[in-house]
C-alpha positions as a Markdown table, in Angstrom:
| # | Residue | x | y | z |
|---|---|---|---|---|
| 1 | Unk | -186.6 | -57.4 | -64.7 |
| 2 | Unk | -187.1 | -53.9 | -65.9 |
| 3 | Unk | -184.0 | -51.8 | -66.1 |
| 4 | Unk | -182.0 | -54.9 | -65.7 |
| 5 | Unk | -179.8 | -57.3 | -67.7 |
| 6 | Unk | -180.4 | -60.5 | -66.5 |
| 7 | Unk | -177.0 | -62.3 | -65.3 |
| 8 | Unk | -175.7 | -64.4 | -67.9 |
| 9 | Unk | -173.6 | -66.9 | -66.3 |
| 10 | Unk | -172.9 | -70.6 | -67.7 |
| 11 | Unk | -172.5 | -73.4 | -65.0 |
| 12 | Unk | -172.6 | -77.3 | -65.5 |
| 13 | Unk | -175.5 | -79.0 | -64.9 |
| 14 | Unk | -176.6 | -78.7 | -61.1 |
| 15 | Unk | -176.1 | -81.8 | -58.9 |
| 16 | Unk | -178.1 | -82.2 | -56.0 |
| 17 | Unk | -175.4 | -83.8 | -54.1 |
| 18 | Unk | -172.6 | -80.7 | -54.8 |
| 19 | Unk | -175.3 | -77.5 | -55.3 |
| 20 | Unk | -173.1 | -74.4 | -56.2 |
| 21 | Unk | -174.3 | -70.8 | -55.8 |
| 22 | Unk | -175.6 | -69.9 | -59.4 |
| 23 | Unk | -178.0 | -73.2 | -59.4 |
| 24 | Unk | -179.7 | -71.8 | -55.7 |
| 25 | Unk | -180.2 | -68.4 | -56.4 |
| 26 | Unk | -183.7 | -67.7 | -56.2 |
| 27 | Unk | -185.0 | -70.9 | -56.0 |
| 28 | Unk | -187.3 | -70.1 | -53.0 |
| 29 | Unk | -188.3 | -66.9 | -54.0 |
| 30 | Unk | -192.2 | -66.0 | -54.5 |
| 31 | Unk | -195.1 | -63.9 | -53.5 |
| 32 | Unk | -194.9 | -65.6 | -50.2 |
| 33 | Unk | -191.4 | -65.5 | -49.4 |
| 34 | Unk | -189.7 | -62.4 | -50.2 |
| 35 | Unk | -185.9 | -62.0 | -50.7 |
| 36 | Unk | -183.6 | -62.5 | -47.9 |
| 37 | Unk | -180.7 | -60.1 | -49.8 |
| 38 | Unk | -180.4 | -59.2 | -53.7 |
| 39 | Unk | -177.4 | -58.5 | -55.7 |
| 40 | Unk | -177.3 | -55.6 | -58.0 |
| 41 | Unk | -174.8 | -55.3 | -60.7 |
| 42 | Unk | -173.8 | -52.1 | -61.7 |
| 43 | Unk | -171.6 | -51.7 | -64.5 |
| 44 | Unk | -169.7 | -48.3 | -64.6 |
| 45 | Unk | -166.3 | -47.4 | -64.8 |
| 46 | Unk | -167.3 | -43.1 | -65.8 |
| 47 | Unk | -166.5 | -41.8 | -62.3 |
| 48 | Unk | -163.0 | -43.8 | -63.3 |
| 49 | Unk | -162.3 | -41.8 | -66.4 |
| 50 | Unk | -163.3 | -38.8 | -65.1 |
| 51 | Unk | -160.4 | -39.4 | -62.6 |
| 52 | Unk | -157.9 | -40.2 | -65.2 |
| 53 | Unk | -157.6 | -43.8 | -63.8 |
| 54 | Unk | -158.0 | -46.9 | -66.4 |
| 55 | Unk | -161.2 | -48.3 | -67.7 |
| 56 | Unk | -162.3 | -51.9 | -67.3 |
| 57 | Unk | -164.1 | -51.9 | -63.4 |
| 58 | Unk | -167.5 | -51.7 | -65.7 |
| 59 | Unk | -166.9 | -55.3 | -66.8 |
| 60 | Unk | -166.3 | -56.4 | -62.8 |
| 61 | Unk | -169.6 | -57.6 | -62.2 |
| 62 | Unk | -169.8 | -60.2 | -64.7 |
| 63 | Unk | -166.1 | -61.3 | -63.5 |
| 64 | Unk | -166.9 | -61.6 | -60.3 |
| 65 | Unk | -170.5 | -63.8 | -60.7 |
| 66 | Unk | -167.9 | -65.9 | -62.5 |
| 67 | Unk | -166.2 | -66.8 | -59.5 |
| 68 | Unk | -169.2 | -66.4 | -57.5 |
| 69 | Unk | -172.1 | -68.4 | -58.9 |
| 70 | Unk | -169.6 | -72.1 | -58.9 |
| 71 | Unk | -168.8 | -71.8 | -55.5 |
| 72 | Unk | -170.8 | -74.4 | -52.9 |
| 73 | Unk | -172.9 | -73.2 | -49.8 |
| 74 | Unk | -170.9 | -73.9 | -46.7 |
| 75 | Unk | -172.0 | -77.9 | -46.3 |
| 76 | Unk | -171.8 | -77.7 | -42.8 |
| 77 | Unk | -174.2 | -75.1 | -42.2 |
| 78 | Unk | -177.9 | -75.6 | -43.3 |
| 79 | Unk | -178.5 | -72.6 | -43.0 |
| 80 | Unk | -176.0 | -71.1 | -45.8 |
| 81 | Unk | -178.2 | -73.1 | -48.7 |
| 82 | Unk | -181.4 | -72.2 | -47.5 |
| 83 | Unk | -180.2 | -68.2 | -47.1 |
| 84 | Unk | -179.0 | -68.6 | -50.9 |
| 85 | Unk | -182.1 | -70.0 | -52.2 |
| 86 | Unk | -183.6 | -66.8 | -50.8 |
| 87 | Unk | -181.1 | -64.4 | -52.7 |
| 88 | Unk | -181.7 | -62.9 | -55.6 |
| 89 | Unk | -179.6 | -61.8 | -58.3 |
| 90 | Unk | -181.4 | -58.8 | -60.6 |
| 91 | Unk | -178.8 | -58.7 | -62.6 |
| 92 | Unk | -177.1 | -55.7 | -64.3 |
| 93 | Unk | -178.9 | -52.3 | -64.1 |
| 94 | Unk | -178.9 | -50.4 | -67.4 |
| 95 | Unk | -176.5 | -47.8 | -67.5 |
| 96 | Unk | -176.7 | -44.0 | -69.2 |
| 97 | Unk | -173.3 | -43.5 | -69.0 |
| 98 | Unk | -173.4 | -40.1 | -66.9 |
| 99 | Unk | -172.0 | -40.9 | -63.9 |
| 100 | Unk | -174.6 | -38.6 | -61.5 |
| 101 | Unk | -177.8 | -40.1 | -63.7 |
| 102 | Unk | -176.3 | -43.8 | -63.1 |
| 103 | Unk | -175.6 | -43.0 | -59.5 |
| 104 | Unk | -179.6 | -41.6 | -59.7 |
| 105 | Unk | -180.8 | -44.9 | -61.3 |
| 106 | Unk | -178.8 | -47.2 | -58.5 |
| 107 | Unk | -180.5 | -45.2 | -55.7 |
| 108 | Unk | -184.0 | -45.9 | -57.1 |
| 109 | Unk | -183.6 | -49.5 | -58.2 |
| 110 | Unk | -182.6 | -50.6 | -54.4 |
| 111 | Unk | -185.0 | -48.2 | -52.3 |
| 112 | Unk | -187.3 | -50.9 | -52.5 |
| 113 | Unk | -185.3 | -53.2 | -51.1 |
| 114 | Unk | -183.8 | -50.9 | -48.5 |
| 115 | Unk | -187.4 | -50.0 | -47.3 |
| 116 | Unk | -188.6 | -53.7 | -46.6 |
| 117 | Unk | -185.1 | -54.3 | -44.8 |
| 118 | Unk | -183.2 | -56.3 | -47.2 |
| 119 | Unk | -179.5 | -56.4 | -47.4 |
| 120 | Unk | -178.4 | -54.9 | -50.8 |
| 121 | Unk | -175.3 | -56.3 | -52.4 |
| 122 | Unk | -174.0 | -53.9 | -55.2 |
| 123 | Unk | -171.2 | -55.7 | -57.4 |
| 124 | Unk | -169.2 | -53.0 | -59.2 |
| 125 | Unk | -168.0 | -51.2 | -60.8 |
| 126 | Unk | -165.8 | -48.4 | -59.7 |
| 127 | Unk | -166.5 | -46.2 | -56.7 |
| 128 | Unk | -169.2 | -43.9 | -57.7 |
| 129 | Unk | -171.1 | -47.2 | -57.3 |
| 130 | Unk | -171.5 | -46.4 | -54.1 |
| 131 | Unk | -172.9 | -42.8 | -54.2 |
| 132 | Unk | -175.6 | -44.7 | -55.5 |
| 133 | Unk | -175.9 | -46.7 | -52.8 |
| 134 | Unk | -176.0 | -43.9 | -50.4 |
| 135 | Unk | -178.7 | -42.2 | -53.0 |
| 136 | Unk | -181.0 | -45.4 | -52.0 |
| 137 | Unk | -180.8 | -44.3 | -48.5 |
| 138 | Unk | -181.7 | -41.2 | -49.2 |
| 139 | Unk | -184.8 | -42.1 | -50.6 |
| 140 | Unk | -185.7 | -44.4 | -48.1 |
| 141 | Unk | -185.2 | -41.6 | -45.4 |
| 142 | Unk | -182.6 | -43.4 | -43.5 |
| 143 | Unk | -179.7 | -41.8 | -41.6 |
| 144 | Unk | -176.3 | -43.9 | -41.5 |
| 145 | Unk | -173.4 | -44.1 | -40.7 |
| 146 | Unk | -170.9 | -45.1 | -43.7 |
| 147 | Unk | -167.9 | -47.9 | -43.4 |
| 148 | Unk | -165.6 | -48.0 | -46.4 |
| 149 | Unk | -162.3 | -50.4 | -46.1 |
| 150 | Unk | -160.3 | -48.5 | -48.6 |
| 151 | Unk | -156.6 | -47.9 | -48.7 |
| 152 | Unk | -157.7 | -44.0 | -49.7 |
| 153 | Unk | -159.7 | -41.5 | -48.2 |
| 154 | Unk | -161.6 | -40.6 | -51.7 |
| 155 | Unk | -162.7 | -36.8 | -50.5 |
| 156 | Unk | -161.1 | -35.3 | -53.1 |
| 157 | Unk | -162.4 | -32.1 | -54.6 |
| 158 | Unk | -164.4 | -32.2 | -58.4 |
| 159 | Unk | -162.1 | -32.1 | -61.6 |
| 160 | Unk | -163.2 | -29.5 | -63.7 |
| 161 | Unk | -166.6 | -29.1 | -61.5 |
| 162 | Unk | -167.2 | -32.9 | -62.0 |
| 163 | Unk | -167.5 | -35.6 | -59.7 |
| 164 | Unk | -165.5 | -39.0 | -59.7 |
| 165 | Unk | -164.7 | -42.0 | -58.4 |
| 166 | Unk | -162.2 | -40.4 | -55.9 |
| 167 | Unk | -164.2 | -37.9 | -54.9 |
| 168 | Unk | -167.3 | -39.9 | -53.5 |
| 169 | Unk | -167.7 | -39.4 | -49.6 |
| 170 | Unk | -167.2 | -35.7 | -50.2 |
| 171 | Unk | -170.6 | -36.1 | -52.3 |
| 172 | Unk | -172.2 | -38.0 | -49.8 |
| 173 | Unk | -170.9 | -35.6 | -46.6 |
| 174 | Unk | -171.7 | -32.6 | -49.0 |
| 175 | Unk | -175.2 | -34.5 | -49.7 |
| 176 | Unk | -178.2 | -31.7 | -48.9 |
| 177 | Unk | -179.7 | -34.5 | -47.0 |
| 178 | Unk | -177.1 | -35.0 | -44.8 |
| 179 | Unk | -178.1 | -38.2 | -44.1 |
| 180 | Unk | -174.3 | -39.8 | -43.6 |
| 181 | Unk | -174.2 | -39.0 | -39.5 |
| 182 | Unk | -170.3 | -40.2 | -40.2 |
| 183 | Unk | -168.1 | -41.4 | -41.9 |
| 184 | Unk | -165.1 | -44.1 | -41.2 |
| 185 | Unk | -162.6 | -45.3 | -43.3 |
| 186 | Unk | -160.3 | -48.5 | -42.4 |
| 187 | Unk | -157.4 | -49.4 | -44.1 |
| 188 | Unk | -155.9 | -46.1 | -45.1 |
| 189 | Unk | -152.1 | -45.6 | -46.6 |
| 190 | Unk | -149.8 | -42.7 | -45.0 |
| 191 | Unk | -148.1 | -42.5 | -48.4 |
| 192 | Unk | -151.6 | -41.8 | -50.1 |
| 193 | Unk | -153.4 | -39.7 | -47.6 |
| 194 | Unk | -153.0 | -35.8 | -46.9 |
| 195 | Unk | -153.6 | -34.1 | -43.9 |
| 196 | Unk | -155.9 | -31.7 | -45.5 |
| 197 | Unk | -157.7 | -34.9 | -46.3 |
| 198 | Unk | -157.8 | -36.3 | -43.1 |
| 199 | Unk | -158.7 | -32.9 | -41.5 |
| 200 | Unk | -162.0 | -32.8 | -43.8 |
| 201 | Unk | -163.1 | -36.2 | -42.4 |
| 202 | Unk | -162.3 | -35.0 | -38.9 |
| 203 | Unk | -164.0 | -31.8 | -39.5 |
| 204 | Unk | -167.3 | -34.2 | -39.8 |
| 205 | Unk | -167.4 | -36.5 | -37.4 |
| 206 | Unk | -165.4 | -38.9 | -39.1 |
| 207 | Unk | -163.1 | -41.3 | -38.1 |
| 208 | Unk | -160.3 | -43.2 | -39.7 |
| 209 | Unk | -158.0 | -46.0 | -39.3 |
| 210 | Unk | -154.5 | -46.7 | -40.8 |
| 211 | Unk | -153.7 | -50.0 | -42.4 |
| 212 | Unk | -150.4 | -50.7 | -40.2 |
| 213 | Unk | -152.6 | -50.3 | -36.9 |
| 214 | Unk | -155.3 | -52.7 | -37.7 |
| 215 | Unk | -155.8 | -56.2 | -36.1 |
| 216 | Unk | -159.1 | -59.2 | -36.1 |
| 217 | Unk | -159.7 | -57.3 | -32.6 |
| 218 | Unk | -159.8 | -53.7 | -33.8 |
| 219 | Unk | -162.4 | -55.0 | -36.9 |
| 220 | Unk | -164.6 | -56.9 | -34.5 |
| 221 | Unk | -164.6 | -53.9 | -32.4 |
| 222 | Unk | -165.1 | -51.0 | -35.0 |
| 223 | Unk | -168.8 | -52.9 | -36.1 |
| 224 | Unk | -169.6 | -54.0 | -32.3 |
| 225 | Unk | -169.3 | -50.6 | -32.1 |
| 226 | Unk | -171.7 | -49.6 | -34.5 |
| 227 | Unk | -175.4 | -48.0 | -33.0 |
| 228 | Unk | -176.9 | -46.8 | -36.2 |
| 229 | Unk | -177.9 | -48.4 | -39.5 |
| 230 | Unk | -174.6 | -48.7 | -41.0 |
| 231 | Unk | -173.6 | -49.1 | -45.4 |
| 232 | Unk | -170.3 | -50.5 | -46.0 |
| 233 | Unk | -168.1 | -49.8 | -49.1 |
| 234 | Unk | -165.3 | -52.7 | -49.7 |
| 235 | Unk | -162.9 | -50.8 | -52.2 |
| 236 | Unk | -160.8 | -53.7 | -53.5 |
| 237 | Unk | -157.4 | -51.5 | -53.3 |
| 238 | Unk | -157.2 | -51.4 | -49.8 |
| 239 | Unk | -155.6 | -55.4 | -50.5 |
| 240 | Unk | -152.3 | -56.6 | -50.9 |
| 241 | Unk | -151.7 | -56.4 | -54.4 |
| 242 | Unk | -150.5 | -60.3 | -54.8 |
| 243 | Unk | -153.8 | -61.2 | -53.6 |
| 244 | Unk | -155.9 | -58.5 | -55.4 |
| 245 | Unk | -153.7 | -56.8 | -58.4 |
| 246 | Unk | -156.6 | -56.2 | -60.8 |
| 247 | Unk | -157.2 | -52.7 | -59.0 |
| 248 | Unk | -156.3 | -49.0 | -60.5 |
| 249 | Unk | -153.8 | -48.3 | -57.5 |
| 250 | Unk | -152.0 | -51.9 | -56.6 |
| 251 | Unk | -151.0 | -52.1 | -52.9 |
| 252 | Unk | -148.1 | -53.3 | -52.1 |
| 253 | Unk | -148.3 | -53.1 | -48.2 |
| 254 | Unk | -152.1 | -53.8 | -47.9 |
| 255 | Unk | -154.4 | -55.5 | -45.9 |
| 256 | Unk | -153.7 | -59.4 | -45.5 |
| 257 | Unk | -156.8 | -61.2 | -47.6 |
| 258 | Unk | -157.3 | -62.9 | -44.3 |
| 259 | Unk | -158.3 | -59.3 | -42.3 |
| 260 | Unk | -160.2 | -58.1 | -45.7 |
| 261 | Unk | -162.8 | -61.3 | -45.2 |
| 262 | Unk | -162.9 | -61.3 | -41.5 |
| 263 | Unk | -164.1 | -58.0 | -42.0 |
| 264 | Unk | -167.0 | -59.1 | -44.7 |
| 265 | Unk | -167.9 | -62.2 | -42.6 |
| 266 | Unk | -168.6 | -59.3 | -39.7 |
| 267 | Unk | -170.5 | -57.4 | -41.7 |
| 268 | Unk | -172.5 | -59.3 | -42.7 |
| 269 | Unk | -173.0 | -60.2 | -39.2 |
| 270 | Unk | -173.4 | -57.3 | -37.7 |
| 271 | Unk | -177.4 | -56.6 | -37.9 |
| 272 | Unk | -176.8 | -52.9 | -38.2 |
| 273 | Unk | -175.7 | -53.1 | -41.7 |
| 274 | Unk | -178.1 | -52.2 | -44.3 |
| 275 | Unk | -176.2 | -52.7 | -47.7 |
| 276 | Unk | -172.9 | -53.4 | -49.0 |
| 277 | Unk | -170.8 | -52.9 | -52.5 |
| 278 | Unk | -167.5 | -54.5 | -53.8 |
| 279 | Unk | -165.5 | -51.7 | -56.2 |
| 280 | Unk | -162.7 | -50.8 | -57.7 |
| 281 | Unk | -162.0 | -54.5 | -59.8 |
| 282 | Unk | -160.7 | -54.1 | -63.4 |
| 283 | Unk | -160.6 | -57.6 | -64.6 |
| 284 | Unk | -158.5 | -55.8 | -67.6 |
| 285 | Unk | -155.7 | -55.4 | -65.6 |
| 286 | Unk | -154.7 | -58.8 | -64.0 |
| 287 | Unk | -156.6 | -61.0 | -66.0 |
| 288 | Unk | -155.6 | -64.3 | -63.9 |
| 289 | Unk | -158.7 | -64.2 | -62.1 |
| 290 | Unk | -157.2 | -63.4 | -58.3 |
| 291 | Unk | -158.8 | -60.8 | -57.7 |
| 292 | Unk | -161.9 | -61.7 | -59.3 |
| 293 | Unk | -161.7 | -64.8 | -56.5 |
| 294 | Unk | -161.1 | -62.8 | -54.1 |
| 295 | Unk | -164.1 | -60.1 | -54.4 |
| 296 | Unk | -166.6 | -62.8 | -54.8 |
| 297 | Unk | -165.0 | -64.4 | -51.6 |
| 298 | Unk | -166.0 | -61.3 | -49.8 |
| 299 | Unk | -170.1 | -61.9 | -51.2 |
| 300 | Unk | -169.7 | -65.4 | -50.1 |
| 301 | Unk | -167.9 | -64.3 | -46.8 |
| 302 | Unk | -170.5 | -61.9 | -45.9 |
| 303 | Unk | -173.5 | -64.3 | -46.9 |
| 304 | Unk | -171.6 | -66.3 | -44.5 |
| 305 | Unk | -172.5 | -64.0 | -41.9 |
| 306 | Unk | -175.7 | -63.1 | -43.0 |
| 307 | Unk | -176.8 | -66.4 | -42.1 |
| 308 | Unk | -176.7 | -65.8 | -38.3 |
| 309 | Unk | -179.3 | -62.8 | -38.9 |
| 310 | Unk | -181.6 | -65.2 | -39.8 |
């Protein structure tokens, strides 16, 4: 596809009594039956170094379709293989390497999609991935509300009059569209967030939750609660490092990988979501393949729950 490297992903020779992931992609694809989701690479780690944070997250898509294409369909729901065979994966878009261009190019290459109502799946890629996300809502006129799991509230002001990977909901609230009617963060530290911080979020609508107060009942409620479309931002640091230390900021006191998927299994549940991304993995960092597991869990969690949209 234009603009796009195709995913280049070795897997044994498919079996049509154990199907994995990466031999149904696609396969019921055509004119006549458009996609049911797509995945979107996007492989940037700028907005990273711009923040003085260690490069890496740009080769995060490729580890996480790793993990992702061998695993199998849940076998005891239909359902699951049928939804894969109408996913497609478009692969890696083709990068500039100037983070606001980049952010530009993600927002066009999913409008499509976004217009005709298809869950978007962005696989980073460090955080500014999702600025592009929002930049795809833009386009396709939407207002939203904005969910991003993350251990940090990432509103921090431009370095040196230059955005980054901490400073992307501050982009998106500052957006001249003002298209994000709020935003909420789940999962935040007390030991990484300021008041001033907090106080911006408040300022807009926002709403937050910390880490040490969430439960399976308080995720279930915060997207039964949701009356808008909704995009949701799963920023990989908000996890307890021993399951997910391949992340800029390892978290000691995280959330339990158990919550982290309950809360991708809900959204993709939860019909008001629009799109999702999966940030902040730097396979360079822990290079045991944990965390790489673990983010391409949360696709296959929310897939999960996309199947009882359909």
């Amino acid at each position: 596809m234009k603009n796009f490297t195709p995913p280049d992903i070795s897997l044994p020779t498919a079996s049509e009594d154990d199907p994995r992931i990466g031999h149904l992609l696609g396969r019921r694809v055509d004119e006549r039956n458009p996609p049911k989701a797509v995945l979107v690479g996007f492989p940037s780690d700028e907005g990273v170094r711009r923040a003085g944070g260690q490069v890496g997250a740009s080769a995060g898509p490729t580890a996480i379709r790793r993990q992702l294409y061998p695993l199998t369909p849940d076998g005891q729901n239909p359902g699951f293989r049928e939804l894969v065979e109408r996913i497609v994966d478009v692969g890696d878009l083709i990068l500039s390497g100037e983070v606001e261009q980049d952010q530009e190019l993600l927002g066009v290459a999913i409008v499509p999609h976004l217009k005709e109502k298809i869950p978007v799946i962005v696989l980073g890629g460090g955080h500014d991935a999702t600025v592009g996300q929002f930049l795809g809502h833009v386009q396709a006129r939407h207002d939203l509300d904005i969910l991003a799991w993350d251990a940090h509230t990432n509103v921090r002001q431009p370095i040196n009059g230059l955005n980054h990977s901490q400073s992307v909901f501050r982009q998106i609230l500052n957006h001249p569209s003002q298209c994000c009617r709020q935003l909420i963060v789940a999962g935040l530290q007390p030991h990484q967030t300021s008041s001033t911080h907090l106080d911006y979020i408040s300022n807009r609508n926002g709403r937050y939750y910390w880490k040490r107060s969430l439960t399976p009942r308080q995720v279930d409620e915060i997207y039964s609660g949701a009356d808008s479309r909704l995009m949701v931002s799963f920023d990989l640091d908000a996890v307890e490092q021993s399951q997910a230390p391949a992340v800029a900021i390892p978290n000691c006191d995280g959330l339990s990988a158990s919550l982290w998927l309950q809360a991708a299994h809900r959204a993709g549940k939860c019909p008001q979501v629009a799109s999702i991304d999966v940030v902040e993995f730097n396979p360079a960092l822990a290079p045991d393949g944990r965390t790489a597991r673990l983010a391409a869990l949360t696709v296959w969690r929310f897939l999960e729950g996309l199947v009882d949209r359909y």
